[in-house]
C-alpha positions as CSV (number, residue, x, y, z in Angstrom):
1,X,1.0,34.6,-30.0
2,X,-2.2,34.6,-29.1
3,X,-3.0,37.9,-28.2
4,X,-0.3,40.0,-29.7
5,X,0.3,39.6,-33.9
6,X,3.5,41.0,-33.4
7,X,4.8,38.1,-31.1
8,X,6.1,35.3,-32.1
9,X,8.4,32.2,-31.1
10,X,11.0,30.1,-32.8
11,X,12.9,26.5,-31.3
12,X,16.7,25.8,-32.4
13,X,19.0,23.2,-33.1
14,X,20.8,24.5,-30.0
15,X,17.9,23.3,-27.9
16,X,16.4,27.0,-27.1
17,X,13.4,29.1,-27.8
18,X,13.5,32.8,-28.6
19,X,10.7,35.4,-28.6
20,X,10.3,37.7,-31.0
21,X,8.7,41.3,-31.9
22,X,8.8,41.6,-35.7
23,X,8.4,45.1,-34.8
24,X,12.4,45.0,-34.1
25,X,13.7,41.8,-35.2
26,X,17.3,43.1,-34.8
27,X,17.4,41.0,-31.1
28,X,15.1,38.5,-29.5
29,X,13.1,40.1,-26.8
30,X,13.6,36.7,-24.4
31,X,15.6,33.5,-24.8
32,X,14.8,29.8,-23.0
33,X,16.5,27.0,-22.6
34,X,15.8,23.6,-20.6
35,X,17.9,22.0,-17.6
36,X,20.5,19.9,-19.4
37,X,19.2,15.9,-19.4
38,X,19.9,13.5,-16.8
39,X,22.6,11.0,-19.1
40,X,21.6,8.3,-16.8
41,X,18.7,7.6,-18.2
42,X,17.5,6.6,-22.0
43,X,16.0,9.6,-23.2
44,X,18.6,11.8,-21.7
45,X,21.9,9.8,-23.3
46,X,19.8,10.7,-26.8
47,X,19.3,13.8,-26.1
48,X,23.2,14.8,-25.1
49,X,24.0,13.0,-28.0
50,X,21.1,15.1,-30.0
51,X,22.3,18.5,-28.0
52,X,18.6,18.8,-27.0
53,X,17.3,20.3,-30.6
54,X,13.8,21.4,-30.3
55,X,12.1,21.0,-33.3
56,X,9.0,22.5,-32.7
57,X,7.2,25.4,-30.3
58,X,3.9,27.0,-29.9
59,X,2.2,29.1,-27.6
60,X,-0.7,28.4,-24.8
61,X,-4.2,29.0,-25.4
62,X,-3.8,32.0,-22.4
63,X,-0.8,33.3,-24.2
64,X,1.6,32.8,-21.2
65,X,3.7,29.9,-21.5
66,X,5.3,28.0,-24.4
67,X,5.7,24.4,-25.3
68,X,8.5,22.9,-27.0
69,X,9.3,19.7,-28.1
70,X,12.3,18.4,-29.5
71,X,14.9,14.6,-30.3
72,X,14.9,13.5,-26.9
73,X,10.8,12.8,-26.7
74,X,10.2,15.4,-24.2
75,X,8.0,18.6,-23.6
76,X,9.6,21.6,-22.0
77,X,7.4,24.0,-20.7
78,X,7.8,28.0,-19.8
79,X,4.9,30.2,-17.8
80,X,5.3,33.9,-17.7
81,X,3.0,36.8,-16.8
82,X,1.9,39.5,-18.8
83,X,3.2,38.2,-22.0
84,X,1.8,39.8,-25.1
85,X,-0.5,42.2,-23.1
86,X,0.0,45.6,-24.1
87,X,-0.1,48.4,-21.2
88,X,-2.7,51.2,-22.1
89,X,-2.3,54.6,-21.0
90,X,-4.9,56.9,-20.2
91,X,-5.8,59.4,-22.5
92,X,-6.7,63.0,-21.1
């Protein structure tokens, strides 16, 4: 992540993307995963036939979305808020 060293994000075989915090790598703090492909068209018969693996993920510049890419040629893309951004708390 960007802003946060103790964020990061992995892609699957099983076509999703989990978020980490190697703080507590026990469970993935959030888990994607794209609309299933339309088998109509070229790119989305090889992609049921690949089960949509995603072989590679990486962050946005700002930190609040992820691109992922995978088989079947296409970019899935996630926007959040707040991601990574640590709330302060005022010290008295």
């Amino acid at each position: 992540h960007p802003m946060s060293s103790h964020l990061l994000a992995t892609s699957s075989m099983d076509g999703s993307v989990k978020g980490w915090d190697v703080r507590s790598s026990k469970q993935a703090i959030f888990s994607l995963t794209s609309p299933p492909p339309d088998a109509s068209t070229k790119t989305g018969a090889v992609a049921a036939a690949g089960k949509g693996r995603l072989l590679c993920v990486d962050w946005m510049k700002d930190g609040q979305g992820i691109v992922a890419g995978g088989e079947d040629c296409r970019l899935s893309v996630w926007r959040g808020q707040g991601i990574g951004v640590e709330e302060l708390k005022p010290v008295r």
